[in-house]
TIRO-2110 file (N, C-alpha, C; in Angstrom, 1 decimal):
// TIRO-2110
0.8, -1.2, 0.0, N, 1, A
0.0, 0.0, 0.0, CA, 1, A
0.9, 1.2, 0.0, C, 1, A
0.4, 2.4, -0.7, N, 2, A
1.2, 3.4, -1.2, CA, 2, A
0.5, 4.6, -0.5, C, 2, A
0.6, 5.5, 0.1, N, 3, A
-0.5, 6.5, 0.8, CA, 3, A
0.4, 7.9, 0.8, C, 3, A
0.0, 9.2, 0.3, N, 4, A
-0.1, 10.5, 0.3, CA, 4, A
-0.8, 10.9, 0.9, C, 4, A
-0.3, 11.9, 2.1, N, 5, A
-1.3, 12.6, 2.7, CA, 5, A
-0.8, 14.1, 2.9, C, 5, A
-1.2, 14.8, 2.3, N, 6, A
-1.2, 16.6, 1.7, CA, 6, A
0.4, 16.5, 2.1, C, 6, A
1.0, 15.9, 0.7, N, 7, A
2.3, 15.9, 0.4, CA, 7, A
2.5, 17.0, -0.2, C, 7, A
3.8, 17.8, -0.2, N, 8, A
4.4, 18.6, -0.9, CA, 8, A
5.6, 18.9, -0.9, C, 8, A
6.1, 19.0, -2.4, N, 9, A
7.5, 19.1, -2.2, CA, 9, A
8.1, 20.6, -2.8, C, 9, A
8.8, 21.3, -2.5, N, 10, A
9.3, 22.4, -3.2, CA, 10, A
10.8, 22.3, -3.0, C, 10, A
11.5, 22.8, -3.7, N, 11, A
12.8, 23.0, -4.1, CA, 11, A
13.5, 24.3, -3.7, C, 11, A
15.0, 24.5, -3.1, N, 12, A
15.0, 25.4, -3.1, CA, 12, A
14.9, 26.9, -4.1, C, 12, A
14.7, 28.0, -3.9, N, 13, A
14.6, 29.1, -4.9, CA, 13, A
13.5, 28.9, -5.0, C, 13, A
12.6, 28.4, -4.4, N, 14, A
10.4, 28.4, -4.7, CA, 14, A
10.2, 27.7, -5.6, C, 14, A
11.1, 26.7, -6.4, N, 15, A
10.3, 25.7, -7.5, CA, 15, A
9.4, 24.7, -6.5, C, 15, A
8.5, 24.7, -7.0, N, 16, A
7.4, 23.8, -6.3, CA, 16, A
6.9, 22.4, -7.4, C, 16, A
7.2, 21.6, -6.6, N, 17, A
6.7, 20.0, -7.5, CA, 17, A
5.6, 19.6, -7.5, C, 17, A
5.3, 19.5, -6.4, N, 18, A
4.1, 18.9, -5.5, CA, 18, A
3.1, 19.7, -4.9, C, 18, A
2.0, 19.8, -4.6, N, 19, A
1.4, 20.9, -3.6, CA, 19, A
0.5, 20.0, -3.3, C, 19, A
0.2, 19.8, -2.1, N, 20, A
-0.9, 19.1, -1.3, CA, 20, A
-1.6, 17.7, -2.0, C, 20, A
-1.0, 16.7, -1.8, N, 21, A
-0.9, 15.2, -2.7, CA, 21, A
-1.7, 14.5, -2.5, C, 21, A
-2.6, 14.2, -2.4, N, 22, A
-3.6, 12.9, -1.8, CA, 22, A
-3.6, 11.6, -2.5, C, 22, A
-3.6, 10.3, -1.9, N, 23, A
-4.1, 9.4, -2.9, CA, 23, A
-3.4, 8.1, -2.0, C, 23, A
-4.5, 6.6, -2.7, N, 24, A
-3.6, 5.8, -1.6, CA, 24, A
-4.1, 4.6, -2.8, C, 24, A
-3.2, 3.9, -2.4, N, 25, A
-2.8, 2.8, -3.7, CA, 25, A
-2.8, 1.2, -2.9, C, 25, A
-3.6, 0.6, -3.1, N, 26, A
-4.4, -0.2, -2.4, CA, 26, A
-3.1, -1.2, -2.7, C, 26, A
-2.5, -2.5, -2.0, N, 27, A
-1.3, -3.4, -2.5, CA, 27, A
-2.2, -4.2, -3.6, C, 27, A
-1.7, -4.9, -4.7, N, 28, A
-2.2, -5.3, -5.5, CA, 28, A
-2.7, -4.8, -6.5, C, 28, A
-2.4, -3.3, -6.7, N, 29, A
-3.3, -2.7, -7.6, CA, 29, A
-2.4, -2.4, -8.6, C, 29, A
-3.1, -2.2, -10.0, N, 30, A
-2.0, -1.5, -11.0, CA, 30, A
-2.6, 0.0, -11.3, C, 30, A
-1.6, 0.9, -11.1, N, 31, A
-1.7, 2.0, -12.1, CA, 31, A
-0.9, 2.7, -12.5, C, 31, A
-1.5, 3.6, -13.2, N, 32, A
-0.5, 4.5, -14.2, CA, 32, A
-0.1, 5.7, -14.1, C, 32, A
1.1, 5.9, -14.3, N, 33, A
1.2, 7.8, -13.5, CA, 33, A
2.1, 8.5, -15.3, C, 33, A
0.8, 9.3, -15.5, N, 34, A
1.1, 10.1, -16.7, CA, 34, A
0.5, 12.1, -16.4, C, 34, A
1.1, 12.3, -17.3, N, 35, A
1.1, 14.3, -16.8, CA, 35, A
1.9, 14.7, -17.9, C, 35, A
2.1, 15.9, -17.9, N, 36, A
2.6, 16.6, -18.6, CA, 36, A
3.8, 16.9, -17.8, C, 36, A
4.9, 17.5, -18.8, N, 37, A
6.3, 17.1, -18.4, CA, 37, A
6.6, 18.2, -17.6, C, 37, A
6.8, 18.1, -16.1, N, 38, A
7.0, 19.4, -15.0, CA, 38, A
5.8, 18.9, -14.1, C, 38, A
5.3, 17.9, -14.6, N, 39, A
4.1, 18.0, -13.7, CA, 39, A
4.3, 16.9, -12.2, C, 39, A
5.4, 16.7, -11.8, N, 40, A
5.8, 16.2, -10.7, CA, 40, A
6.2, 14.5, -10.4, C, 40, A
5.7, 13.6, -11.9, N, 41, A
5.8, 12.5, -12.0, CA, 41, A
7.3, 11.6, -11.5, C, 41, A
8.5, 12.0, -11.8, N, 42, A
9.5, 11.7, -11.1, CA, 42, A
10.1, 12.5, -9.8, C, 42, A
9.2, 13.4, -9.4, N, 43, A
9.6, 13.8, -8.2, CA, 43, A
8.1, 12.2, -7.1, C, 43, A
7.1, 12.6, -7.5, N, 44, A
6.5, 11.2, -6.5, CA, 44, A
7.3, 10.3, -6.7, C, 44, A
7.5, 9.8, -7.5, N, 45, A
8.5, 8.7, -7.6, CA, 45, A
10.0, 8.5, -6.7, C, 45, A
10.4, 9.6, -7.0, N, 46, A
11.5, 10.1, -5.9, CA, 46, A
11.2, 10.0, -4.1, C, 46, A
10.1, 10.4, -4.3, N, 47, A
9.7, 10.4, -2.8, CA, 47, A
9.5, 8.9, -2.0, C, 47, A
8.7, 8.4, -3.0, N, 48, A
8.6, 6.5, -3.0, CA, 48, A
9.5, 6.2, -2.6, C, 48, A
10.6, 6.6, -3.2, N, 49, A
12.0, 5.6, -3.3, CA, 49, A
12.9, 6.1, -2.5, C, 49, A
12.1, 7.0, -1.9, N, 50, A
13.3, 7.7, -0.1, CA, 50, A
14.7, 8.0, -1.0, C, 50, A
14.5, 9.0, -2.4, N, 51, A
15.9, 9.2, -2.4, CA, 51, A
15.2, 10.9, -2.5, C, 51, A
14.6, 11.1, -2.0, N, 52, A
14.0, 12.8, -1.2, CA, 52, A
13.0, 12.5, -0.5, C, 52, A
12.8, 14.2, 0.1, N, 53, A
11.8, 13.6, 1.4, CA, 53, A
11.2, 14.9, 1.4, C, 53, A
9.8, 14.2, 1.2, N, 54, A
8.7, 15.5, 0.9, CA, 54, A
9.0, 16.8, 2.3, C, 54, A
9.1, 18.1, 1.5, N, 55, A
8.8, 19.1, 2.5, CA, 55, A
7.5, 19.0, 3.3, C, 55, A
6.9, 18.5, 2.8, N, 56, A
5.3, 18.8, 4.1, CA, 56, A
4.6, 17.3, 3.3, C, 56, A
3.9, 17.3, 4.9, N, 57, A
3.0, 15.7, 4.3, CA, 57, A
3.8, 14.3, 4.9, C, 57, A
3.0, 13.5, 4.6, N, 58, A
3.5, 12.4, 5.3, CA, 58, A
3.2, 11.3, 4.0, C, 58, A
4.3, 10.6, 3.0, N, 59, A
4.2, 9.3, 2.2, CA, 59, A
4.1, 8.2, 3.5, C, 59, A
3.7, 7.3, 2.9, N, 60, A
3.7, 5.9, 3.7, CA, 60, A
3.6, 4.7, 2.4, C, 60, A
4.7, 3.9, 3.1, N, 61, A
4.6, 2.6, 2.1, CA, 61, A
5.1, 1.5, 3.3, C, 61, A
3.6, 0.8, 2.7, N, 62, A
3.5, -1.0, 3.5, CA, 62, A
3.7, -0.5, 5.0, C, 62, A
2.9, 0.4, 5.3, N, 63, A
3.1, 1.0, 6.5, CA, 63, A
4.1, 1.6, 7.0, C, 63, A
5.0, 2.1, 6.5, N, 64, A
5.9, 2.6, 7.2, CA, 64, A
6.3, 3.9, 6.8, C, 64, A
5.7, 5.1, 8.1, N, 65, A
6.0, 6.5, 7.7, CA, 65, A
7.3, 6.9, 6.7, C, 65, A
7.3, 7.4, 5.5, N, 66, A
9.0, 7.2, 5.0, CA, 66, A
9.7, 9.1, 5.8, C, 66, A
8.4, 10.1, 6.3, N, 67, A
9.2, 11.1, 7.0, CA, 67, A
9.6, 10.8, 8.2, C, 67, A
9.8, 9.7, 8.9, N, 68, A
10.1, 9.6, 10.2, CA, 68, A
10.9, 8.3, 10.1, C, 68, A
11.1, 7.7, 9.0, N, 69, A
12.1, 6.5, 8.4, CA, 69, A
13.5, 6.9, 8.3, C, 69, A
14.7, 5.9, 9.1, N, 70, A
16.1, 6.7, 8.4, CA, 70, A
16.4, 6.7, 7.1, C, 70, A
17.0, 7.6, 7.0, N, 71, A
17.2, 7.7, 5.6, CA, 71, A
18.1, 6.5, 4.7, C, 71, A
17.4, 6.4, 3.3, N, 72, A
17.8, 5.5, 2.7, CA, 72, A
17.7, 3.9, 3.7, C, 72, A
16.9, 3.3, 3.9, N, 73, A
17.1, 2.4, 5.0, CA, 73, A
18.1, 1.1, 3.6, C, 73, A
18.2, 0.1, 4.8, N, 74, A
19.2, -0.7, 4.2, CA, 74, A
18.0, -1.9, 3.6, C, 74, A
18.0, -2.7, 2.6, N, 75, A
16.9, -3.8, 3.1, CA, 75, A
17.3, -5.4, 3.3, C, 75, A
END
């Protein structure tokens, strides 16, 4: 399970990725993540994969908060 809760990510200098993210991705499920190019698709992705860490909000995967997770965990 995949879960956004009013994620946001911005960059330094005010670029902004993300703004307030919702959405939860049930285990077993398939979908698709498409946008227009700027529109934040490799930044969620980035966040997934704990190689950033959303400015505001809380990701969660398979339960485990990734803003309160050490960084990069080992597996």
């Amino acid at each position: 399970m995949i879960r956004f809760e009013r994620v946001s990510k911005h960059y330094p200098g005010g670029s902004r990725a993300l703004t307030d993210v919702n959405f939860t991705i049930e285990r077993g499920s398939m979908v698709f993540l498409t946008g227009q190019s700027g529109a934040g698709k490799s930044t969620l992705l980035r966040l997934i994969m704990m190689l950033e860490r959303a400015s505001r909000g809380q990701v969660v995967v398979n339960g485990l908060n990734l803003s309160t997770a050490a960084d990069r965990m080992a597996t």
